[in-house]
C-alpha positions, 0 to 999 in steps of 0.5 A: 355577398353583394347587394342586387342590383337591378338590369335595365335591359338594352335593345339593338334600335337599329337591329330591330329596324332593319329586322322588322323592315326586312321581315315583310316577305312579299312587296305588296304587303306595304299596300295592306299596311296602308289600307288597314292605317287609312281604316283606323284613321277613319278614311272613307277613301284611298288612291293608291298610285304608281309609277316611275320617275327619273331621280338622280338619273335613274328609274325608280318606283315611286309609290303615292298613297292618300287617304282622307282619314283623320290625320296624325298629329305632329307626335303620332307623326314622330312616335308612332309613325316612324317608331317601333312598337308604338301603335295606338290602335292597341287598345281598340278591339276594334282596330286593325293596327295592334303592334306599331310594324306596319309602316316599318316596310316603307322604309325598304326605299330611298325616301320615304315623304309624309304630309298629314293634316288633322282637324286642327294642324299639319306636319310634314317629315322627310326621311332620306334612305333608311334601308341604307343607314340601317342597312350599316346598323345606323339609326335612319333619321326622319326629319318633322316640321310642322306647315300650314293647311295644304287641302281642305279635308284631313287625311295623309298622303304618303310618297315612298321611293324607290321602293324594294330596290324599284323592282316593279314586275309585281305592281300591275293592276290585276295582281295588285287588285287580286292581292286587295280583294284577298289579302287586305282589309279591301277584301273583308268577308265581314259584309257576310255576316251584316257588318256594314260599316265599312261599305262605302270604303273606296280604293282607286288603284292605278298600277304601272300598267294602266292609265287611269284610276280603277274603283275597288269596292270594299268586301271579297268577291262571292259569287251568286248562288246556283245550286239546283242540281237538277235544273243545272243538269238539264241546261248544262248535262254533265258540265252542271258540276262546274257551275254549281256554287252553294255558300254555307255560313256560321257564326258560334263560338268553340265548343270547348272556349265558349269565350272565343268566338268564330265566323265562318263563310264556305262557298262551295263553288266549281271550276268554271264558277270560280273562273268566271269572276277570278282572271287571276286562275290561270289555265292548267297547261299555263305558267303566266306570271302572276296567276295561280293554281286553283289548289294554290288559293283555294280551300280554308283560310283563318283570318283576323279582322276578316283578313285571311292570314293562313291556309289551312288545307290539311285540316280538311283533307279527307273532304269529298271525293279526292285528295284534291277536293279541297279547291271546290271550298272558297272559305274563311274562318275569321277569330278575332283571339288569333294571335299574328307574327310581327310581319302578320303572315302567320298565327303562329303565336296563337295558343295551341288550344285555341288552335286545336279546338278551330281545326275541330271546329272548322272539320265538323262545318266542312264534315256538314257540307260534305254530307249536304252535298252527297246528299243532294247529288253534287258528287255524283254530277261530278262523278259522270262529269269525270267519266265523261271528260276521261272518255272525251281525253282517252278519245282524243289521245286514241286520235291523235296516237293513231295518227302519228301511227300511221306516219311511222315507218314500218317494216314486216318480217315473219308475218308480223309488223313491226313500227320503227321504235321513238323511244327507249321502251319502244326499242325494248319492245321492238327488240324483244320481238326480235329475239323472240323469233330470231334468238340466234342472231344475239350473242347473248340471252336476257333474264333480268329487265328493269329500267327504274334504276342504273342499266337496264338488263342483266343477261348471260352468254349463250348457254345450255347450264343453269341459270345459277352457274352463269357469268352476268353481264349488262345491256344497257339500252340507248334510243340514240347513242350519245358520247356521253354516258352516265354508267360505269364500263364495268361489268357492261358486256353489250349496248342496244341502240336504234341509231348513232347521234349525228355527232357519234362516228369512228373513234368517237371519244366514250366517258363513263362515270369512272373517269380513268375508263376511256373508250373509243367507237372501233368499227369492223367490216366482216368479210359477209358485209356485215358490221360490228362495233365496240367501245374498246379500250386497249388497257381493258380486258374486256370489249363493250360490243354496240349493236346498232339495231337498224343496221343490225336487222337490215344487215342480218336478217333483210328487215328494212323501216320504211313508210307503208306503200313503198315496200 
């Protein structure tokens, strides 16, 4: 037998590289790399710039990051920097950089240019087109060199080019802010719980579309407390709902972990509330680019590092009034014993026990407030809130439908009116009454209605016999008869339509979903004046008759659709 021998395992460098660079799914996380490396370099600042520039002839993304942090050292420069897996904020807890990925998404870009100065040296690297090399499994080769002192403080400034292929829509002032203030360190919720040392942390952000630098303060934007229901209702009456907001806090540890420890902040906060200080909500019957539904925002976040991570909604989806109700929460609950994914987009490779003791956790606080706020009235502001808009839209809808009413066209018969059909479900109801009063102009007789699926009713010839001896045949109904028909011919005896498209004449050419079945639109004249059609196919047994329900009440029974007054 051979003697062991021991494996040395390999790793795919360049695979790895491009992997990591690549698992980054939205481009502004490089922004939240940045900000947490300036934080752990001791940084009291950031300018974070960008713009475009012509390079090698074309348009391209340039982004400038500087900070006035500690700096790195020629061998941080060239290990942890541009290494895999090297991060020597690894072993402080109190440090947000734990895996050595994050500057890994600047080399999605054509260049990537460093200048770093300590207390002590300065050092400059170059790397030329790394997403290229490692796009064809070749290592990218940053080149390092040291300098002299270029500025009078330590910090690093970092130029990156052509960044994400220069696609550029997403870096604009108010998404890019929106995305600090809730996804980066920028946007901590830690000052809720008197932590105080980052809070004269600084970004100035200049995106594509602005001209001058904006200060971003340091922490996530709360807003001011207002939660007198009876003082909000006096003022505001059924609108209060709206602009109440009540901010609830914890700081514990699990009940079945007592090692982990948790915060939790929970404002309670209403629609116009959270729109007064967050431009980014956009309006219900909007789509702009780069806004947001309330329900796409809000509710519980899981952050580390006060940084939320992931939303946790269906953990609380039996909380307040509806199963929508989860928007009135803008909370987080930060566990520093989460652990994240390589690109830090998911908890995923947290233990399964923690989790499911925070999911108890976080459903016992949110149960807390649900019974503070029955308590104290906010769901029946709410509810008079909801009766009233919903008598304000149904009068609204009863206005504007009784106006349009009175612009149809109409027509009387047998001492009743009748208003020109706009819709399939209108012609069924207009014909209906038709058939009710006249049944004998209709060669066949309607059991079965159902428009949910395939044709839309089943009827028989006119007959004296039981319903269980009949022949079936469909009637399909058509607001306005097109050429193009998304039902089989067989088995389909009659078609109702109000009118004809402009483009459907004599010998118009029919397709049904049974390609070899070819009909064309005949026209008959009888010898009364009155007009029949039919989809005929000489090599078919069967004529599919078409009644063109306009011409067919005028022709038959003298019922005309015109404007009221001029009959």
């Amino acid at each position: 037998m051979a003697e062991w021998e021991n494996v040395t395992p390999r790793v795919n460098l360049e695979a790895e590289f491009w992997e990591i660079a690549n698992d980054f799914g939205d481009p502004l996380e490089l922004l939240r790399e940045a900000i947490s490396n300036s934080i752990d370099a001791g940084a009291f600042w950031i300018r974070i710039h960008f713009f475009v520039e012509e390079i090698e002839g074309a348009n391209s993304l340039v982004i400038e990051i500087e900070d006035d942090g500690r700096g790195m050292t020629h061998a941080v420069l060239a290990q942890d920097f541009w290494g895999l897996g090297f991060s020597p904020s690894r072993q402080d807890k109190d440090k947000i950089g734990e895996k050595g990925h994050g500057t890994k998404i600047y080399l999605r870009s054509e260049r990537v240019i460093v200048r770093t100065q300590t207390e002590t040296d300065a050092t400059e690297s170059i790397c030329d087109r790394p997403m290229r090399a490692l796009a064809t499994r070749k290592s990218h080769t940053p080149r390092i060199r040291s300098i002299g002192k270029y500025q009078d403080h330590s910090g690093t400034f970092i130029r990156i080019e052509d960044y994400n292929k220069s696609e550029r829509s997403a870096f604009v002032q108010d998404r890019v802010k929106d995305y600090l203030l809730w996804f980066s360190k920028v946007g901590s919720i830690e000052r809720m719980f008197g932590i105080e040392k980052l809070a004269q942390f600084k970004v100035f952000l200049k995106c594509l579309d602005v001209d001058d630098f904006e200060e971003i303060a340091f922490g996530h934007l709360f807003p001011e407390q207002n939660y007198d229901i009876q003082k909000l209702f006096d003022a505001l009456n059924t609108d209060a709902g709206d602009w109440f907001c009540k901010r609830y806090g914890w700081k514990d540890r699990l009940e079945q972990l007592p090692d982990v420890t948790y915060e939790a902040v929970i404002s309670v906060e209403g629609d116009r509330v959270k729109r007064s200080y967050n431009p980014m909500i956009r309006e219900r019957a909007s789509s702009e680019s780069g806004k947001y539904k309330v329900a796409d925002r809000y509710g519980i976040w899981l952050c580390k590092d006060f940084i939320p991570i992931q939303q946790v909604n269906e953990w609380i989806s039996g909380f307040g009034t509806g199963s929508n109700s989860f928007v009135l929460l803008h909370g987080f609950v930060n566990c520093q014993t989460l652990k994240l994914t390589a690109n830090r987009g998911s908890i995923a490779n947290t233990d399964p026990k923690i989790m499911l003791e925070l999911q108890k956790t976080v459903q016992h606080l949110v149960g807390e407030i649900d019974t503070d706020l029955n308590k104290n009235g906010l769901y029946t502001l709410l509810q008079w809130q909801s009766e009233s808009r919903t008598l304000g839209q149904e009068k609204a809808e009863f206005d504007r439908r009784t106006k349009a009413v009175e612009k149809r066209k109409c027509a009387r018969f047998d001492g009743r009116l009748f208003l020109e059909p706009q819709s399939e479900s209108e012609l069924f109801g207009l014909f209906v009454a038709i058939y009710s009063i006249k049944p004998d102009i209709f060669e066949f007789e309607p059991l079965d209605y159902n428009t949910t699926r395939g044709i839309d009713i089943i009827a028989r010839n006119k007959t004296s016999s039981r319903v269980a001896d009949s022949k079936f045949w469909y009637v399909e109904l058509k607001y306005y008869l097109k050429s193009s028909f998304n039902h089989a011919f067989k088995n389909l005896r009659w078609i109702v339509c109000w009118d004809f498209e402009k483009s459907v004449k004599e010998d118009s050419e029919f397709r049904s979903i049974e390609e070899a079945d070819v009909r064309r639109l005949k026209m008959h004249k009888e010898p009364d004046g009155k007009t029949s059609y039919f989809l005929d196919n000489p090599g078919k047994a069967n004529k599919i008759q078409v009644i063109r329900l306009a011409q067919f009440l005028k022709e038959r029974l003298g019922i005309e659709f015109v404007e009221e007054g001029t009959q």
